[in-house]
Structure formats: C-alpha cells, structure tokens
C-alpha positions as CSV (number, residue, x, y, z in Angstrom):
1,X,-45.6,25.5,2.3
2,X,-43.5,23.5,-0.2
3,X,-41.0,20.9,0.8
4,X,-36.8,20.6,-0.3
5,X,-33.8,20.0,-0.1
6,X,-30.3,22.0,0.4
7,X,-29.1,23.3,-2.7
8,X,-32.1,21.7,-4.6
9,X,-33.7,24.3,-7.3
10,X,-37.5,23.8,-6.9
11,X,-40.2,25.9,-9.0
12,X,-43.8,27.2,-8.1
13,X,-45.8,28.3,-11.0
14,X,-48.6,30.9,-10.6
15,X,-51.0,32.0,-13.0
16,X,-52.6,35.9,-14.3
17,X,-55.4,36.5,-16.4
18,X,-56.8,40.0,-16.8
19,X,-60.6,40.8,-17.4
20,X,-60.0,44.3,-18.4
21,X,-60.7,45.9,-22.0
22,X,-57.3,47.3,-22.4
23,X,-53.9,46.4,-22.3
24,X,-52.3,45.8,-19.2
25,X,-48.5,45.7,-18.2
26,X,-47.9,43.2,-15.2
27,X,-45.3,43.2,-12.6
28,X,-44.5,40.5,-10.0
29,X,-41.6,41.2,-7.6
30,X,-40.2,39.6,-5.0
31,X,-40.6,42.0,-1.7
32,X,-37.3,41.3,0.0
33,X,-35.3,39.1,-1.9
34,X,-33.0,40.4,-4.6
35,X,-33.9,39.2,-7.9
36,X,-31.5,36.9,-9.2
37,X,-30.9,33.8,-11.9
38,X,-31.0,30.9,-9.6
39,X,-29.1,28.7,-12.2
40,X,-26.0,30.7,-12.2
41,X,-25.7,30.7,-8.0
42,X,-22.5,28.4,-6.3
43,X,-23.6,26.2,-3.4
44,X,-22.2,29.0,-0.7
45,X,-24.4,31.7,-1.6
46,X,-27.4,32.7,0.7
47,X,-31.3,31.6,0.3
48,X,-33.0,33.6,-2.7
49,X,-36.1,33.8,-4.6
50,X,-36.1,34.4,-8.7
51,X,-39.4,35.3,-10.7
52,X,-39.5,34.1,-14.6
53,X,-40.7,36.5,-16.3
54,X,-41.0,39.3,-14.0
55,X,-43.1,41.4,-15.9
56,X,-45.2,41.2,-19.2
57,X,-48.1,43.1,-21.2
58,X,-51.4,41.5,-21.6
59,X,-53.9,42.2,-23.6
60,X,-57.9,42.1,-23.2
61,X,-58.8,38.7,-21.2
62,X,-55.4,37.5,-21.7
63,X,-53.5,35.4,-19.0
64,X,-50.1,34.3,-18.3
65,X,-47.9,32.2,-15.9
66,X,-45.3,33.5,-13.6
67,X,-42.6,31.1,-12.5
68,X,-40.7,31.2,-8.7
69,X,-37.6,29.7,-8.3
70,X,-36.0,28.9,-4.8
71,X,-32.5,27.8,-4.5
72,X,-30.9,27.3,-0.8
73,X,-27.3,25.8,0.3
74,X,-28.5,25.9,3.7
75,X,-31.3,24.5,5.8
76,X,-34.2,26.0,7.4
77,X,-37.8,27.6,7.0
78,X,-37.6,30.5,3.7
79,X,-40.8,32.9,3.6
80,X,-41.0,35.6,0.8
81,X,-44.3,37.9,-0.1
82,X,-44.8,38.4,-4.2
83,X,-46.1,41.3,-4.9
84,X,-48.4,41.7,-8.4
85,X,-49.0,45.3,-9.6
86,X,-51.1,46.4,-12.9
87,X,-51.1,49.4,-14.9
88,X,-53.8,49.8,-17.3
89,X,-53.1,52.5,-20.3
90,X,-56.0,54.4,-21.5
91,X,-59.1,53.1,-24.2
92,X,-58.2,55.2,-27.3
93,X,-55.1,56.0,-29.1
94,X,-55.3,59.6,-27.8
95,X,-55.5,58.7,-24.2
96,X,-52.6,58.6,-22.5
97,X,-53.9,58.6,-18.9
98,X,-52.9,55.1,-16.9
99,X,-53.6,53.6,-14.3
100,X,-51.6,51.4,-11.6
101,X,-52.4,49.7,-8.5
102,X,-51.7,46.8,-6.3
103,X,-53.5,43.7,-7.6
104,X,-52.4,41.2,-5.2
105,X,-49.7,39.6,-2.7
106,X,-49.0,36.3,-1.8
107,X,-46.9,34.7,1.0
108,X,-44.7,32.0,-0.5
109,X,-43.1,29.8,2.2
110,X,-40.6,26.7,1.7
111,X,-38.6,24.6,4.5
112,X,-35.5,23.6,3.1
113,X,-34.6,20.3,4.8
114,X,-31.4,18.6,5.2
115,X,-31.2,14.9,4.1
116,X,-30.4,13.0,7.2
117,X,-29.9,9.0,7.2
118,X,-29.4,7.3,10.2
119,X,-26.7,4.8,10.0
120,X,-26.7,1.7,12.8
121,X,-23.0,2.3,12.4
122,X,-20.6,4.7,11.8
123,X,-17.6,2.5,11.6
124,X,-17.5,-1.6,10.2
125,X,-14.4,-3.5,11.3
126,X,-14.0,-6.9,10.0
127,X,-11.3,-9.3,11.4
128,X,-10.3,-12.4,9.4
129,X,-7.8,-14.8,10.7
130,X,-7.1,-17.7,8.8
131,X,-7.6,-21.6,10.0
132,X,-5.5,-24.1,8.6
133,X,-6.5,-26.2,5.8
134,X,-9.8,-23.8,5.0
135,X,-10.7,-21.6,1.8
136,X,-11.2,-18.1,2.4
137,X,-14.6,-17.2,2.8
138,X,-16.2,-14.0,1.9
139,X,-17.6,-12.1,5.3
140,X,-20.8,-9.9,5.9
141,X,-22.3,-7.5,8.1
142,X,-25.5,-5.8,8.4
143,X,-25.9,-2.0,8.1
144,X,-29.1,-0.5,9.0
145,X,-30.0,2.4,7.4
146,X,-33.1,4.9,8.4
147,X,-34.6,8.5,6.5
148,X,-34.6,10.5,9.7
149,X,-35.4,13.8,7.1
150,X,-38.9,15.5,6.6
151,X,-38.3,14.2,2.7
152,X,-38.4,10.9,0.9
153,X,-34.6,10.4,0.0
154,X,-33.0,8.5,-3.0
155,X,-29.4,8.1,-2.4
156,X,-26.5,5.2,-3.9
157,X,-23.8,3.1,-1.9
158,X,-20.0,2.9,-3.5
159,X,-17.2,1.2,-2.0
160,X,-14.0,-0.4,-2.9
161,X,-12.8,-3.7,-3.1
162,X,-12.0,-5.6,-0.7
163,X,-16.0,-4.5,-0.1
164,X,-18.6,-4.7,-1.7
165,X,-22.4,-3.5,-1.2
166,X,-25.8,-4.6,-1.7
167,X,-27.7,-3.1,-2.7
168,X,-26.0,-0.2,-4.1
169,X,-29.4,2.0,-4.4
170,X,-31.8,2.8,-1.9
171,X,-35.1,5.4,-1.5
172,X,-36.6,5.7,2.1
173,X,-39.6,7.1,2.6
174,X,-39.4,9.7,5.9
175,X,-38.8,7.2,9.0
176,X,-38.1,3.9,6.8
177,X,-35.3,2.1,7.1
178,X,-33.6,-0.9,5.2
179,X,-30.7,-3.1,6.1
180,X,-27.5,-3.3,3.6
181,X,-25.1,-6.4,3.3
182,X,-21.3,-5.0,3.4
183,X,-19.0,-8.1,2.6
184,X,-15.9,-8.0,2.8
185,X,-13.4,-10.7,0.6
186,X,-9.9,-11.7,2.1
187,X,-8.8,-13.5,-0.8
188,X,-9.3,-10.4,-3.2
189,X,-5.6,-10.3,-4.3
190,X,-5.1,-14.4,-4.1
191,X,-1.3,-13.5,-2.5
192,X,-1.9,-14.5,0.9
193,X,-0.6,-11.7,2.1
194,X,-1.6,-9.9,5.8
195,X,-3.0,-6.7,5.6
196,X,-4.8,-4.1,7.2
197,X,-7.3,-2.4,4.3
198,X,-9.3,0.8,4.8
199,X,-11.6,2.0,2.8
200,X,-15.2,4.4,2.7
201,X,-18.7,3.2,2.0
202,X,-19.5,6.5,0.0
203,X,-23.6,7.5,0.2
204,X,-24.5,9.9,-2.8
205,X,-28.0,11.9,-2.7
206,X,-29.9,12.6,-6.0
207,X,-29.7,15.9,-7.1
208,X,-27.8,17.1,-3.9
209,X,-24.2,17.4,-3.6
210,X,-24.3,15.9,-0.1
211,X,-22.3,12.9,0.4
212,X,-22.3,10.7,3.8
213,X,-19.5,8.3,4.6
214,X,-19.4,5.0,6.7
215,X,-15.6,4.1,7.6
216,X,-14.9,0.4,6.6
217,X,-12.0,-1.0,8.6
218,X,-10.6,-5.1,7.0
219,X,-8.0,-6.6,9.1
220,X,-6.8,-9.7,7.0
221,X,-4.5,-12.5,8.4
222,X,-2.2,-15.0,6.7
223,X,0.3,-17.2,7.4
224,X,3.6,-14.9,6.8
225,X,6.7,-14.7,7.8
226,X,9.7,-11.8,7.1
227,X,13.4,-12.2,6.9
228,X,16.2,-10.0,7.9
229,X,17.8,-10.7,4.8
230,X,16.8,-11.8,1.2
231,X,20.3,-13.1,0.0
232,X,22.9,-14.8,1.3
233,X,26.7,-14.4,-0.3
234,X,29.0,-17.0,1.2
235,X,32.0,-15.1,-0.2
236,X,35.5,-17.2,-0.6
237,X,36.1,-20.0,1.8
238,X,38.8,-21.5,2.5
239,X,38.9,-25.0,0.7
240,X,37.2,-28.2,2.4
241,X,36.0,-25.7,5.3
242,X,32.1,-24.3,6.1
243,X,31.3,-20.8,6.5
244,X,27.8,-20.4,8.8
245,X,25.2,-17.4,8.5
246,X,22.3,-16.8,10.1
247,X,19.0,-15.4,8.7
248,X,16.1,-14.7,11.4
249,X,13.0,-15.6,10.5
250,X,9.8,-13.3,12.5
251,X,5.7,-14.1,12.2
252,X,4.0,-10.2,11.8
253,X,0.7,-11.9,12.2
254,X,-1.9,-13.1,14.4
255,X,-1.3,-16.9,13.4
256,X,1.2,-19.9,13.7
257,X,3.5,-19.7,10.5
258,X,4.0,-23.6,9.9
259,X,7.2,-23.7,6.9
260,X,9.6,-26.0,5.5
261,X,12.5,-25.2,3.0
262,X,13.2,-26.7,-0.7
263,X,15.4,-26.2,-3.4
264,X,14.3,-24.2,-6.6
265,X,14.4,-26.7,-9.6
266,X,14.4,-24.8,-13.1
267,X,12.2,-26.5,-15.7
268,X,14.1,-26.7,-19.0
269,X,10.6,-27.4,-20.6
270,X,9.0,-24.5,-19.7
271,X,11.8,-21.8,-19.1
272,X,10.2,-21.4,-15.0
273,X,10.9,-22.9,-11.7
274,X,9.2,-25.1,-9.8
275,X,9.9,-26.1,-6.2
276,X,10.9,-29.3,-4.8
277,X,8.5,-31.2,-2.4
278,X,10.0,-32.4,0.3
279,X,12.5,-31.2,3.2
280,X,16.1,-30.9,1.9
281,X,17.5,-33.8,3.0
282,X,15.8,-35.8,0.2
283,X,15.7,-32.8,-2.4
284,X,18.4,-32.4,-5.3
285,X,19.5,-30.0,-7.6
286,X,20.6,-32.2,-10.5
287,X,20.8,-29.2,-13.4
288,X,23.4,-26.2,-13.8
289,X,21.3,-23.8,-15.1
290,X,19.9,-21.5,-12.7
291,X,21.1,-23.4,-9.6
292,X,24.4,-23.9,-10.6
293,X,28.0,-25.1,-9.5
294,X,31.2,-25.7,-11.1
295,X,34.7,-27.0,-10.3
296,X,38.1,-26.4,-11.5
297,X,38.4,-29.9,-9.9
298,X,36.3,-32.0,-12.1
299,X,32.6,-32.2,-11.7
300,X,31.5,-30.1,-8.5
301,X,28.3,-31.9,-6.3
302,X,25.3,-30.0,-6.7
303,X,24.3,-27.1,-5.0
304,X,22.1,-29.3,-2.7
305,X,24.9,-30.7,-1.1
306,X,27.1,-27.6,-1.0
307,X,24.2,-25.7,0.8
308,X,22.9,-26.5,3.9
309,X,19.6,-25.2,6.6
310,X,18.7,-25.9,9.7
311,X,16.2,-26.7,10.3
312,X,14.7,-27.1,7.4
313,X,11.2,-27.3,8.8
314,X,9.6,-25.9,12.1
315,X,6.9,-23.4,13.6
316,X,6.8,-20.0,14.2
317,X,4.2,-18.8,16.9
318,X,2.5,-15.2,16.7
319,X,4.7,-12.2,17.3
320,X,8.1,-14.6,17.9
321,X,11.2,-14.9,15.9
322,X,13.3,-18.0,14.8
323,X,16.8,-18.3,14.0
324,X,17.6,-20.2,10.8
325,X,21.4,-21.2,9.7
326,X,22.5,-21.3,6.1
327,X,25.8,-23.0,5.7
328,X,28.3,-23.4,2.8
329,X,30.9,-26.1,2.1
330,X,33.9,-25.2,-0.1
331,X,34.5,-28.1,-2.0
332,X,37.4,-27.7,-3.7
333,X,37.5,-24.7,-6.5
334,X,34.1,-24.8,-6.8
335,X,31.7,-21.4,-7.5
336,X,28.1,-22.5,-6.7
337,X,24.6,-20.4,-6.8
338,X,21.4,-21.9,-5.5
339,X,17.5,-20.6,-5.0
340,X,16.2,-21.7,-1.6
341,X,12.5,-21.5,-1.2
342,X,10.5,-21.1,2.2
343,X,7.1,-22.5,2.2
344,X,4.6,-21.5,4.2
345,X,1.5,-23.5,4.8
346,X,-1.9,-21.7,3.5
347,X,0.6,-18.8,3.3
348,X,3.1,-17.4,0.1
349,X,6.3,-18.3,-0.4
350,X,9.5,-16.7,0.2
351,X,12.7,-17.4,-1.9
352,X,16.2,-17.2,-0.4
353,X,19.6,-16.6,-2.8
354,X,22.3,-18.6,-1.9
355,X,26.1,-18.0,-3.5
356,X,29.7,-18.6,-2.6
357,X,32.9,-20.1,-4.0
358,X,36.3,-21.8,-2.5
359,X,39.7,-21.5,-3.2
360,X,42.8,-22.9,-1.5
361,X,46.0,-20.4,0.4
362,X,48.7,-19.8,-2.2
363,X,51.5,-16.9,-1.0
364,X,54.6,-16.0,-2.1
365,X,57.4,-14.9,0.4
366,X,60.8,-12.9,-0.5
367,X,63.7,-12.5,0.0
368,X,63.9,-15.6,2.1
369,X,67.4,-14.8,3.6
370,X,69.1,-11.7,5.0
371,X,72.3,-10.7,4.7
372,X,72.8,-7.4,7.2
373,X,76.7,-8.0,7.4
374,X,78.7,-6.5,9.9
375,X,76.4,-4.0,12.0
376,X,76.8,-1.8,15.3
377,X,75.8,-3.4,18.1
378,X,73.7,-0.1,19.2
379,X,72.0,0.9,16.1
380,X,69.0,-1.0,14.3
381,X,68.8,-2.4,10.8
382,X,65.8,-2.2,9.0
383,X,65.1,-4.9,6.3
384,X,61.6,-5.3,4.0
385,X,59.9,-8.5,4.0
386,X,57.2,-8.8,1.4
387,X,54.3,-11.4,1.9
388,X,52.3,-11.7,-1.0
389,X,49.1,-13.5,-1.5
390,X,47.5,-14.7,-4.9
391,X,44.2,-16.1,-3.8
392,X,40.7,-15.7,-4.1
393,X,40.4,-16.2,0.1
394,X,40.9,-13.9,3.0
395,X,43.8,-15.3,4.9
396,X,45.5,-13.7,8.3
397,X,49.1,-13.2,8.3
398,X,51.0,-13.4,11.7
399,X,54.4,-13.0,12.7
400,X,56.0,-13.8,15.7
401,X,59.8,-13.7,16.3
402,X,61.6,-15.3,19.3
403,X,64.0,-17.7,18.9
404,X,62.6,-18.5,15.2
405,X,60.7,-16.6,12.6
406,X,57.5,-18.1,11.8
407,X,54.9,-16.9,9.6
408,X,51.0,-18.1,10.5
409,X,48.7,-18.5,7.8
410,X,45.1,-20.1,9.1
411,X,47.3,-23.0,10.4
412,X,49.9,-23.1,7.7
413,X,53.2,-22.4,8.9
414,X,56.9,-21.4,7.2
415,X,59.6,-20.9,9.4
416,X,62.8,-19.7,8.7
417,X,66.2,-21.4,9.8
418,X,68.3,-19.6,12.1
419,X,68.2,-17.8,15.7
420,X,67.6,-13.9,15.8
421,X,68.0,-12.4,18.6
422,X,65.9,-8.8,19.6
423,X,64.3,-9.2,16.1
424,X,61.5,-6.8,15.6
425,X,58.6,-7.2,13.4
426,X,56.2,-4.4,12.0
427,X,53.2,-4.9,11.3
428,X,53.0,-8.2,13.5
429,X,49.6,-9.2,12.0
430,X,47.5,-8.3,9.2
431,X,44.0,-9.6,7.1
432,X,44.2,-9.6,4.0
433,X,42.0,-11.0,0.8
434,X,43.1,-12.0,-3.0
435,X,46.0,-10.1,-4.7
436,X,47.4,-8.2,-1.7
437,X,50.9,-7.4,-0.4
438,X,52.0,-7.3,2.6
439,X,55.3,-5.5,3.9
C-alpha cells in the first residue's frame, strides 16, 4: 500500500519480461477505473488510475516496464486490480494461429491522506499600548505547530507586515511538532498613529494546493487625539473686538493624550516649517510669509498676538473630550493667517488653520429728510428709506420709531430731529454683510 497526498500525482512502476520464443503483444488494464491521462485532470475530478504504456509487443526474452499513475482531490483508501494479458502469434511466417490468456493480476492499493497540522492557535491577538517616554518594542508570541497526518509534510509560513514569521519553512515528520515566533512591530509605519491591523499567517504545502490560515489580530495604541474641525475662519470682525470659536478635542484611544499648542514658524532657509517650542504665551510669529498679517493701519502685530487658545496645554483621558477656544482680535484693518500646531506627547501632530480680518462700520443713509406735505389725516404715506452699508463686517440694522427715529448699528446710533407721530417702519430689523442695501 503506497502513501499520498490529495491531489498529489504519484507513480508505481512494474516490470514484464517474457521467456517465450515468439513475439508477444502485452496488455495491462486497469479493471475498474477508466483509463485516463492523469496530467490533464482539475483538482474536482474523482479518484483514478492511468497505465503508461498500456500495451506493447515484445519480442523473444524481451522485457518492459509499465507505469501507474494515481491522482486523487480527495481523501481516503483507493484499491484497483491490473490486469496483464498475453497473446502469443504463431512460430512461422505461415502460422497465423495465436494464443491469449491471462498472465497475471495484481491488487494496487494507495491511502490518500489529507495534510493535517495542528496549530496551538487558531487566532493571535496582540495588544500594544504605549507608556510614556518608551520606544516601541517589537512583540512575540509562540505558535506551536504539530504533523497530525499519516505523511511527513513540508509546508512555508507568509504573513504581512506588521508580522512577521520565523521561521518561514518547516517539515514535520508524522506527530512532530515545532514552535514558530510571530512578532508583531507597532512602530512599522513610524506615524504614531492607533490602529487596529488584521492580517493571515498563510501555510502553503509542497506540491499540494492546500493552504491553512492562522488569523493574526494587532491592536496598536498611540497617543491621538481628533478634532471636530481642521480650520478655523474668523470671518470679518468688527474693529478692536474678539470673535470666540470653539474646536473639541476627543482621545479615540486607550491612553492619556498629554498636548500643548505652538505656532508654525516657516524656515526661510529651507522652504519648510518648523514648530515653536514652548506654550504660546512665549512663542512668536516674527515673519509674513506663511503666517502672515497685514494692516491698512501701519504695521499689524503678528499673528501670535492676533490669535489666541486656551488652554494651550492640558490632558485628555481615554474615551473623553475637551473643549478648546480659538480667539481672534481685530486689530484695526488687519487680514491675518496663522498655522497652529497641537503636539502630542509620544503621539503625531495635528495642525490647526487659523484666518480672519477686521474692518470698521461705514453706512450711508438717504434721503435724510422727508417732505410728505399736506396729507389726509386717514390715509398713509409711504416713503423709501435706503440704508446702505460699504463694509467688509456684518452689521444689524434696527429701527425703532416713537417719539424719534433712531437707527441702531452694533451700538452706533443716528437719530433724526423731529417728532413723528404713528410712524411705521418696515422691515424694523435686518443683518446684513459688506455691500448691501437696505430699504
């Protein structure tokens, strides 16, 4: 009984020789199975046994050597009897008498054995949290491995980074076993970023299309933080006023986020940015070129002292959120970008775009006196008032009429002279930004 594997081609050789005088044609057949050229079968097809050649002539005392193939895509015990008949043709020229008979048969018997490998595990999870102030360190786990098969197996081990395997070749005898280091590297990208990696420790078999899998499971974790926003535009304030926003800061991970905030100081050197040490209190911005301000005023401060956050340092636990405030002083016709960075220790860092501008309330109002002349007491007069507004800020326009008319622009007031009695006004309010009209 020979020995194999699924969808392995194996081949059992048996020799003929013939002591008779005259020539003899051979013929060795397969009793049940359907003769059939193992090379050309696909993996689904059904146990069968092929004989190379299955027939030939010998002559006196002559031998040959028959060849049978096996090919199965399933396991199990194959049997198949080979039969051998002869038929001799007559001693002379004239003769044409012959004669055939049975010479022999022979049981041919394989089990066809599945490759079975016993893994200690079918699943590696490998949790890395990070400790402040340490390097990354590679981690490894033990996988034992064991030939649980009737066959001595050689077989390879592929993964994917993060992981890695060694060693990445193996051959068991029947009921060995060896033990395989799977390591796993958290600092493979060198981003400090969190992230939850999956990937297959692949087992390939030699000359079988088999494959085994072990499910490798790497749950990295950083210091990070996300924002709810990415970029900050202040819009137009009002002149020597500050405009507030707020930007919420959340920890995804399973550790403390410590941060701290700087300013983004280009390098006119180089052509790249570098941040400023330091909280922002003692940080400056001194250049205009990629965080920039400018005044119609004269020279503007620099965006370090047009910006503002708080706090500008602090910790964020596991799972909880923290409320940051970005604020913007409109100094005087000024138009101001910044770069704010967020650094996070042992963790990446996060940049934050700052922008806004100011711009002082200039409006136009007309006519500024109404003549309606003689009138009926009991019908209404309508009259247009245009409100016109020629700066860069929102403004709100209110109008209220009782025994004056008075026009309310964010604390700037006109009134005009005069007492009006039942005066109506339509639209009583309105918001409006730069270039508008308002009747």
């Amino acid at each position: 009984m020979r020995q194999c594997l699924p969808s392995e081609l194996i081949h059992v050789s048996c020799s003929v020789e013939t002591d008779s005088t005259h020539h003899t044609a051979v013929l060795l057949t397969c009793a049940t199975a359907k003769k059939i050229d193992a090379t050309t079968l696909s993996a689904d097809q059904q146990p069968v046994f092929a004989i190379t050649p299955d027939k030939c002539t010998l002559g006196p005392k002559e031998a040959t050597t028959f060849t049978l193939s096996l090919f199965s895509s399933r396991p199990g015990s194959m049997t198949e009897t080979l039969v051998c008949t002869a038929t001799t043709t007559g001693a002379s020229k004239t003769s044409s008498s012959s004669n055939t008979k049975r010479v022999f048969e022979v049981a041919a018997k394989a089990d066809v054995a599945a490759p079975l490998l016993d893994f200690s595990s079918r699943s590696m999870r490998f949790e890395y949290s990070h400790t402040h102030g340490s390097c990354p360190e590679p981690m490894t786990q033990l996988l034992t491995i064991r030939n649980v098969s009737k066959l001595p197996l050689a077989f390879s081990l592929k993964t994917a980074v993060p992981f890695a395997v060694e060693p990445c070749a193996l051959e068991l005898q029947p009921g060995g076993s060896q033990a395989v280091a799977v390591t796993l590297d958290p600092d493979f990208r060198h981003d400090m970023q969190s992230q939850l990696v999956k990937q297959k420790l692949l087992v390939t078999y030699s000359d079988n299309p088999q494959k085994d899998s072990v499910e490798l499971v790497g749950d990295i974790q950083f210091p990070n933080l996300t924002f709810d926003s990415s970029a900050l535009d202040f819009g137009c304030v009002l002149s020597d006023s500050t405009r507030r926003m707020v930007v919420t800061l959340t920890n995804p991970t399973k550790v403390a986020a410590r941060y701290s905030w700087a300013w983004l100081k280009p390098d006119a050197t180089a052509g790249s940015s570098s941040a400023i040490d330091g909280g922002l209190s003692s940080a400056t911005v001194g250049s205009a070129a990629s965080n920039s301000s400018s005044s119609r005023f004269g020279p503007a401060p620099p965006p370090s002292q047009l910006f503002d956050i708080l706090p500008i340092a602090g910790t964020v636990a596991p799972g909880q959120c923290e409320r940051v405030e970005f604020a913007f002083f409109g100094f005087p016709g000024v138009k101001a970008a910044a770069t704010a960075v967020c650094h996070v220790e042992d963790g990446p860092d996060y940049k934050m775009q700052l922008s806004g501008e100011s711009s002082s309330i200039k409006y136009a109002v007309e006519p500024l006196f109404f003549d309606c002349g003689m009138q009926t007491y009991d019908r209404p007069v309508e009259r247009d008032l245009w409100v016109s507004g020629v700066q860069a800020v929102y403004m709100l326009v209110k109008a209220a009429a009782d025994s004056s008319v008075v026009l309310q622009l964010q604390g700037t007031a006109m009134a005009a002279s005069g007492s009006f009695k039942g005066l109506l006004w339509q639209p009583t309010a309105g918001f409006r930004n730069a270039g508008w009209y308002q009747q």
